[in-house]
C-alpha positions in Angstrom: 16.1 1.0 15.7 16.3 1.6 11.7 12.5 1.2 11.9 12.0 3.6 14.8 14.3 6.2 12.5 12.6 5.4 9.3 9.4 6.5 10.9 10.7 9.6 12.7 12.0 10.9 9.6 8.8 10.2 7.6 6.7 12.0 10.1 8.9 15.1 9.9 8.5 14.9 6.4 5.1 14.5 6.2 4.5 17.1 8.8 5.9 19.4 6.2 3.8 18.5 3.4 0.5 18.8 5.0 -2.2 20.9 3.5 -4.9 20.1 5.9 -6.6 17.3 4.4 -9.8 18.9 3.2 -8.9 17.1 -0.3 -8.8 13.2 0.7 -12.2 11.8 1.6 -11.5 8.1 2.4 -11.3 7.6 5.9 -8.4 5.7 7.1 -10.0 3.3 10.6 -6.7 3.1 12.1 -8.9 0.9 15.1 -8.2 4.3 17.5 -4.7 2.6 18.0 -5.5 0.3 20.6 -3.1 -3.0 20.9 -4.5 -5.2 18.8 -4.2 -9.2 18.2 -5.2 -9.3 14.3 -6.3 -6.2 12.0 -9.7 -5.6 10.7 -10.1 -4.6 6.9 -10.3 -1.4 6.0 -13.8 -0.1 4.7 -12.7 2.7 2.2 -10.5 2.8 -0.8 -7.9 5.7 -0.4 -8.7 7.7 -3.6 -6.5 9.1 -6.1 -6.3 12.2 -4.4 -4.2 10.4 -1.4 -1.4 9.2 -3.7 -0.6 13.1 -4.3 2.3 14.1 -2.0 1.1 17.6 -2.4 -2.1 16.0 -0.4 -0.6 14.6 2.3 -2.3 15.1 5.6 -0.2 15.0 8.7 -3.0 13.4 11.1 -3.9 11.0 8.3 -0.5 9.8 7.3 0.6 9.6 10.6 -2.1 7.2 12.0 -1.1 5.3 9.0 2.5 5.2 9.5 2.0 4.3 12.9 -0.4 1.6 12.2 1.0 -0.5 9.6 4.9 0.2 11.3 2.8 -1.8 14.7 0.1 -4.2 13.0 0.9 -4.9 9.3 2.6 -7.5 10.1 -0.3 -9.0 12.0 -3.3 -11.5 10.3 -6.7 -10.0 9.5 -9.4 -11.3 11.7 -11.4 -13.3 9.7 -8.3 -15.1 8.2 -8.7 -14.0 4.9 -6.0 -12.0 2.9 -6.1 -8.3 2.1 -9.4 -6.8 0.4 -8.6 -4.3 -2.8 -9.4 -1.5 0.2 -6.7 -2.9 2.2 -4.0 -3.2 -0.7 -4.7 0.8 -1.5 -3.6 1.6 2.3 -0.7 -0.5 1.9 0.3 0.8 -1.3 0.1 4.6 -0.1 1.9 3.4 3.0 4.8 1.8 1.2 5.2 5.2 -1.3 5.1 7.1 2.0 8.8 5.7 2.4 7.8 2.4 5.2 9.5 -0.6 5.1 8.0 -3.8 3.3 9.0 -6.2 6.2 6.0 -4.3 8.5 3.6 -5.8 6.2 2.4 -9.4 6.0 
């Protein structure tokens, strides 16, 4: 349940810092959602630009909330550990105000 609040709260907040994302040009493969068994690395590095509250975008932060809160916890496919692209998500998700136990 503190989970389920901690995101709820976060997406409110988000939803009020949201510019409209033309800044950020990483693209954040959040695999469309689906239930997955084992996450797939990400391709893109979030920039700099992403780590800028004032940048936020609501769609973007979201999906990524909503990802890592589902999957973090989950192995990558290919058994390896996180890529350098992988870490950046994960950093930006943790400043976004997520809990460290969803990630692996």
């Amino acid at each position: 349940m503190k989970k389920l609040v901690v995101f709820v709260f976060a997406a409110f907040a988000l939803t009020a810092c949201s510019t409209g994302g033309d800044v950020a040009t990483a693209k954040f493969d959040d695999e469309q959602q689906s239930d997955i068994s084992c996450m797939k690395h990400q391709e893109q590095t979030p920039g700099e630009e992403y780590f800028d509250e004032g940048n936020w975008d609501t769609v973007v932060s979201l999906s990524l909330l909503r990802y890592y809160t589902s999957n973090g916890s989950k192995p990558y496919c290919d058994g390896k550990a996180a890529t350098p692209a992988d870490e950046g998500w994960r950093k930006l998700y943790l400043q976004m105000g997520a809990d460290q136990t969803n990630l692996r």
